[in-house]
C-alpha positions as CSV (number, residue, x, y, z in Angstrom):
1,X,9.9,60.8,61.3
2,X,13.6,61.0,60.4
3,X,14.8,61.4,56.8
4,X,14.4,58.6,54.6
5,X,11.9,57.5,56.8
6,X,9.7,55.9,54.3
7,X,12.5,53.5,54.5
8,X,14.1,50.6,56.6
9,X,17.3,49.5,57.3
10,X,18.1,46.0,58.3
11,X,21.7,44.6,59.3
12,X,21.8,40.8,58.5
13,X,24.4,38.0,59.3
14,X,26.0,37.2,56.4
15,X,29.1,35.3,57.1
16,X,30.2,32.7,59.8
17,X,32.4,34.2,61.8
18,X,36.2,33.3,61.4
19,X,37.9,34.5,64.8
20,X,37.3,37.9,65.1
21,X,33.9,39.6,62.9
22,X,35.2,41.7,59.6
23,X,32.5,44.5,58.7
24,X,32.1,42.1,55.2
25,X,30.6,39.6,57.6
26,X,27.3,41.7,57.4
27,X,25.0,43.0,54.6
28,X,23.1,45.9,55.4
29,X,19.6,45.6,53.2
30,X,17.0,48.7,52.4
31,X,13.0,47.8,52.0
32,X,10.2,49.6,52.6
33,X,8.6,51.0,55.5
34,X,6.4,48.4,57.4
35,X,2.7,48.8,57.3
36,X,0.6,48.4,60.2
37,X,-3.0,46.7,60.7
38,X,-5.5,47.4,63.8
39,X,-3.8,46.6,67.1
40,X,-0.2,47.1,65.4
41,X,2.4,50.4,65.7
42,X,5.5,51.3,64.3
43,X,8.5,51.9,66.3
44,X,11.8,54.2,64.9
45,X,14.7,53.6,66.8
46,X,16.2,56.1,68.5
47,X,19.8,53.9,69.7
48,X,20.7,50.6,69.4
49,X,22.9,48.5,72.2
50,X,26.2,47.2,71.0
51,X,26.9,44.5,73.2
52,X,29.9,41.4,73.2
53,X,27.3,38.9,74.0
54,X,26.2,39.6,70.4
55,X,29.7,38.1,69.0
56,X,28.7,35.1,71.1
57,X,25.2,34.6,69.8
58,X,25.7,35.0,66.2
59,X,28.2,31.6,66.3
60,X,24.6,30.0,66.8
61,X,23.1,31.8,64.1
62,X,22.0,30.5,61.0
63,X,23.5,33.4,58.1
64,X,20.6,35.4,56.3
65,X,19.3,36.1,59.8
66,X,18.9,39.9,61.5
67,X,21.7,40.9,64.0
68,X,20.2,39.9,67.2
69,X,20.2,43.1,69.3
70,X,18.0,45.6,71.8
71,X,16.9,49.3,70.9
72,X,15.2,51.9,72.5
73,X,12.4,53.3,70.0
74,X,9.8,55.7,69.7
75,X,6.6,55.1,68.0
76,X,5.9,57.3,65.3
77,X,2.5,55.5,63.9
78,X,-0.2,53.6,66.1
79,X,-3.5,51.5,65.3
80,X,-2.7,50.6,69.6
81,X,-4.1,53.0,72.2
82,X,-2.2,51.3,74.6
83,X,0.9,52.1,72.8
84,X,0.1,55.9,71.4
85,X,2.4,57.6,68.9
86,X,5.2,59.6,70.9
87,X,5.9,56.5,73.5
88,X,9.4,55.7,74.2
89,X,9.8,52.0,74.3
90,X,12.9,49.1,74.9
91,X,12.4,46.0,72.2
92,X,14.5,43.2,71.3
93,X,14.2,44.3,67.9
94,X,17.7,43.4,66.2
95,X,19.4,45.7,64.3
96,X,17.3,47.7,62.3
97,X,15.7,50.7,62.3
98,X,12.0,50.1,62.4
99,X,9.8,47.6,63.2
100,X,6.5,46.2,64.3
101,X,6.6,44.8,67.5
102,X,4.5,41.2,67.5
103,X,3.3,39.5,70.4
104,X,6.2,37.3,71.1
105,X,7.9,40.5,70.9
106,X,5.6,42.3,73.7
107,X,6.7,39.3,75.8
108,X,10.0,39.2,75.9
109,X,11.6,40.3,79.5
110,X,13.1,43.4,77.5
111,X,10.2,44.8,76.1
112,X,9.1,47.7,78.0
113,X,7.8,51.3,78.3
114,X,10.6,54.4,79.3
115,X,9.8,56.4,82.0
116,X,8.9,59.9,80.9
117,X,11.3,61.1,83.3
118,X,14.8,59.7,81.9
119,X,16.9,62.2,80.8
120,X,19.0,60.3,77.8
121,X,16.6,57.4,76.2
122,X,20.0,55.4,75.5
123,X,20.1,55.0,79.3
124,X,17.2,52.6,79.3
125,X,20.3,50.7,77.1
126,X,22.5,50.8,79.5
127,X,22.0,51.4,82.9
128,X,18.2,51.1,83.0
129,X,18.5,48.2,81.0
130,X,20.2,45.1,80.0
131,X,23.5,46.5,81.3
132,X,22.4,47.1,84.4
133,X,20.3,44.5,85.5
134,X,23.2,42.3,84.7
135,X,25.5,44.0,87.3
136,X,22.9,44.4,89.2
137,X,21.6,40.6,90.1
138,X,24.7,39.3,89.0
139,X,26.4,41.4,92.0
140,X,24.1,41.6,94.7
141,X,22.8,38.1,94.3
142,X,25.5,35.6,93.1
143,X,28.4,37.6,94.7
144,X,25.9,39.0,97.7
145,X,29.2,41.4,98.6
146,X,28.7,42.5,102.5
147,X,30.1,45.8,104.3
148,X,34.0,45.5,104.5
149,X,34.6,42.9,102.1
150,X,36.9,43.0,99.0
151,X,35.3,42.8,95.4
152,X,37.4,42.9,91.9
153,X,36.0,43.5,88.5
154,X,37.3,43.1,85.2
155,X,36.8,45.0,82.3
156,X,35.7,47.5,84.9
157,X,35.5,50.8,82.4
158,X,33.3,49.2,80.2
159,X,29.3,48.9,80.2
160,X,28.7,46.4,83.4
161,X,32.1,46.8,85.0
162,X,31.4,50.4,85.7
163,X,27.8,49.9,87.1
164,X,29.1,46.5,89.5
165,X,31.8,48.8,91.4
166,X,29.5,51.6,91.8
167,X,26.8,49.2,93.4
168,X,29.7,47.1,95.6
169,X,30.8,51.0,96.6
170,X,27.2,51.3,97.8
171,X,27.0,48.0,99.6
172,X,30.5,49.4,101.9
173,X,32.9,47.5,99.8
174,X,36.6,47.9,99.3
175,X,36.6,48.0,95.4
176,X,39.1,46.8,93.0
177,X,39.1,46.9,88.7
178,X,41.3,47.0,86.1
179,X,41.1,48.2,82.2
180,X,42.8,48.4,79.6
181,X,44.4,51.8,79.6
182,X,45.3,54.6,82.1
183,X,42.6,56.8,80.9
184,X,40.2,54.2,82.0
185,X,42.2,54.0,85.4
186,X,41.7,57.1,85.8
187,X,37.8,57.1,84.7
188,X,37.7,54.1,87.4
189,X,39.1,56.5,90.3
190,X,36.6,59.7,89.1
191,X,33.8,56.6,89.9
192,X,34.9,55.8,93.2
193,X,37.0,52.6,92.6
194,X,39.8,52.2,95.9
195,X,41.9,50.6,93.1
196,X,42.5,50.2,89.8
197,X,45.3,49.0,87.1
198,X,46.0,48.9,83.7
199,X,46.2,44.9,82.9
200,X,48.2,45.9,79.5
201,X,50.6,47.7,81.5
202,X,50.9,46.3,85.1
203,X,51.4,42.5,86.1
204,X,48.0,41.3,87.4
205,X,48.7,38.9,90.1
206,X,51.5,41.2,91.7
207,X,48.7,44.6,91.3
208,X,45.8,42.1,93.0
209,X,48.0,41.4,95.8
210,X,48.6,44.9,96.2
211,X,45.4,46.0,96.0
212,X,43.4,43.5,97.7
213,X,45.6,42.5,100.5
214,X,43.3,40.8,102.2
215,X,42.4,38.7,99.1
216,X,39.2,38.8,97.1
217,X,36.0,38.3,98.3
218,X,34.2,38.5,95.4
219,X,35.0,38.1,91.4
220,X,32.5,39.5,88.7
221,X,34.6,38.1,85.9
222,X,33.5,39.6,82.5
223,X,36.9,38.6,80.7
224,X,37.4,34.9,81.5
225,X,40.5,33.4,80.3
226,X,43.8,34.2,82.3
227,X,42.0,36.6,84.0
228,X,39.6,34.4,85.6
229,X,43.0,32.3,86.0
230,X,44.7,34.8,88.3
231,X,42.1,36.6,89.7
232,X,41.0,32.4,91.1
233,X,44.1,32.3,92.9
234,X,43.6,35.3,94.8
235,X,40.0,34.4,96.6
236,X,39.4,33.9,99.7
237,X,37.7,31.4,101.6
238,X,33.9,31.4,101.1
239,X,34.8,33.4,97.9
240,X,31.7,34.1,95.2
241,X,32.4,34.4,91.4
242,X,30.0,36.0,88.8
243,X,30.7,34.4,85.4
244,X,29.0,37.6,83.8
245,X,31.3,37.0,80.3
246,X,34.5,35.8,78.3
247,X,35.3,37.9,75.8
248,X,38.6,36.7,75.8
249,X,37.5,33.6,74.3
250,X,34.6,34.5,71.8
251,X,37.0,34.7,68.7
252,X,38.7,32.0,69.6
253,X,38.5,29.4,66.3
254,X,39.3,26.3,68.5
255,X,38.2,26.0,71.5
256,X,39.4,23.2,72.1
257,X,42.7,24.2,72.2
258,X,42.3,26.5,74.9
259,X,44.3,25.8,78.3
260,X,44.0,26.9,81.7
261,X,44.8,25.8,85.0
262,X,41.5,23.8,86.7
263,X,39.9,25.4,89.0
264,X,38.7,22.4,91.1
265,X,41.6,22.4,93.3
266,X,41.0,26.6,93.8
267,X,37.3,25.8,94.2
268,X,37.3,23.1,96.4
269,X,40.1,24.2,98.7
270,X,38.4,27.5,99.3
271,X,35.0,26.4,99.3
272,X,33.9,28.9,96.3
273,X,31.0,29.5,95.0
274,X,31.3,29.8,90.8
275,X,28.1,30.8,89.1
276,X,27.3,31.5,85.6
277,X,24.2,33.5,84.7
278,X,22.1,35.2,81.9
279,X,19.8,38.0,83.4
280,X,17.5,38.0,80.8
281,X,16.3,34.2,81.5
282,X,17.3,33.4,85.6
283,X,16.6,37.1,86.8
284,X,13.8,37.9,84.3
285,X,10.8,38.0,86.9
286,X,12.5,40.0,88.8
287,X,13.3,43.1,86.3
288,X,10.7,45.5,87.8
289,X,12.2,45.0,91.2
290,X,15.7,45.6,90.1
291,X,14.7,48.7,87.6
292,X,13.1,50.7,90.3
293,X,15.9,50.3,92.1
294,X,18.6,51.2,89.9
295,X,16.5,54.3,88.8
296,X,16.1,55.4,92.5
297,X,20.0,55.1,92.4
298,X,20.5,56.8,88.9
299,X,18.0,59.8,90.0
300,X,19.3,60.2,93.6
301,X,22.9,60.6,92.1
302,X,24.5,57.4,94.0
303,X,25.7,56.2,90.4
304,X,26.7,57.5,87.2
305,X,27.1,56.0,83.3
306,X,29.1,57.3,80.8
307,X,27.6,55.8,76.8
308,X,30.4,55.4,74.0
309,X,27.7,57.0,71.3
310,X,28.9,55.9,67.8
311,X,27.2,57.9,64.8
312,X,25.0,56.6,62.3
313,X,23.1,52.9,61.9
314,X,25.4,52.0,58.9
315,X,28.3,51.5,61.9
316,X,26.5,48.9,63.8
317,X,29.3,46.2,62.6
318,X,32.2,48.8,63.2
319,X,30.7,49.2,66.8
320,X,30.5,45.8,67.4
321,X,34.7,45.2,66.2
322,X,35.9,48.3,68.3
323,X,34.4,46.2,71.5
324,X,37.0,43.7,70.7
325,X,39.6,46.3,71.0
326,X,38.9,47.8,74.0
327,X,37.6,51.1,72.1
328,X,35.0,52.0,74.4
329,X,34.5,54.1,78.3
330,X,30.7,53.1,79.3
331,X,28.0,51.3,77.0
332,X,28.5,51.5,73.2
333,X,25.2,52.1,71.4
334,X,25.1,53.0,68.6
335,X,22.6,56.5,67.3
336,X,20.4,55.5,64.6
């Protein structure tokens, strides 16, 4: 066990949200160790995933509640043969740092065990996990890119961004993301990417047409907003679009005051297909499948993943803000 492990640390949701989280939005609480009964075990976490959909989910929250959130754990006392002390294990466990996995728990799509074999146990954050079964299925089947066509990705440093081009760089694709700074341009060109831009810095529509110049095939949009605007106006015939995210708009107070240009005419013109998607309820029977696969790519070297490793559990809500400012390379997760 770590020190102070006869302790737990628990972050709650304290505050509603107002536009963008302040780190007084959260109250971090200390209790006692949990106890276990026959059938039980206690799991430590090792990292926990910092992730924008996070920002999203709390607006439905209820305050007093844990930070909803996924760590990878080891389990440092068992009443379970199944689950002996020493296993290395994925939970939706929110964001503390130990717990006793129920049930519903065992359940969830996101509860499993990590292969002996991984070489970083935050990977089974990122890469092997949540992260990358969302580029995965949301790439190969809503966009289903094919040999020669053009795909574009936004946000394309960060956590899924980086994992979609290196999987549409597998398929034969010609590969196109931008980020928001030219270190991460450069970060895009070490994995591969046959373009990439700086949005802060370069006019979008004028880069796309430069870049893709025989329009874009397919759009994993993790930004929304004018983004998704411009990046609409580029696609091609038959086009497919990934609606993996919109950060753009989670700290937005009103929503309702949010304008864009409608996409029906885009859409309909071009025959588009527009699909939003959450992996962890439309793709969930299929997570086996896709893991096995994106380890036999991880292991054979065909892609790479960088993690943005922030120090210490009492950072979780600093993690979480510097996602909103584009602080990041790879997944965040935060070391407990």
């Amino acid at each position: 066990m770590s020190q102070n492990s006869k302790l737990t640390k628990t972050w709650y949701y304290k505050n509603a949200f107002d536009g963008l989280p302040k780190e007084d939005d959260f109250e971090m609480k200390v209790t006692d160790l949990p106890t276990i009964a026959d059938g039980e075990f206690l799991c430590e976490n090792l990292y926990l995933s910092v992730d924008p959909y996070m920002r999203y989910f709390a607006s439905h929250m209820t305050p007093g509640q844990i930070m909803v959130g996924t760590g990878v754990s080891r389990v440092i006392e068992s009443k379970n043969e199944k689950y002996p002390v020493g296993t290395l294990l994925t939970a939706s466990c929110g964001w503390t740092t130990h717990f006793v996995p129920k049930e519903i728990d065992m359940q969830h799509p996101m509860f499993k065990v990590v292969p002996v074999d991984l070489q970083e146990p935050s990977l089974a954050l990122g890469v092997l996990g949540l992260t990358g079964l969302t580029a995965y299925h949301g790439l190969f089947d809503i966009c289903a890119p094919k040999s020669g066509e053009t795909v574009f990705v936004n946000t394309a440093a960060g956590a899924v961004g980086s994992i979609v081009g290196q999987l549409a760089k597998l398929k034969g694709c010609h590969v196109v993301g931008c980020t928001s700074s030219d270190d991460k341009v450069a970060y895009l060109k070490e994995l591969g990417f046959d373009g990439a831009f700086n949005y802060n810095t370069e006019n979008m529509k004028e880069k796309l047409k430069e870049l893709c110049p025989k329009g874009i095939d397919c759009f994993f949009d993790n930004v929304g907003g004018s983004q998704f605007d411009i990046a609409l106006s580029e696609m091609n015939r038959h086009g497919r679009v990934a609606l993996c995210g919109s950060i753009s708009l989670y700290n937005e107070k009103e929503m309702s005051q949010v304008k864009g240009p409608y996409v029906h005419l885009f859409a309909i013109h071009n025959e588009l297909k527009i699909q939003g998607f959450m992996v962890f309820t439309l793709y969930k029977d299929r997570f086996v499948e896709a893991f096995k696969e994106m380890h036999g790519y991880l292991t054979e070297g065909k892609i790479s993943a960088r993690d943005h490793v922030v120090e210490g559990f009492e950072n979780m809500p600093k993690a979480l803000i510097g996602l909103f400012h584009s602080v990041n390379v790879g997944k965040v997760v935060v070391k407990c």
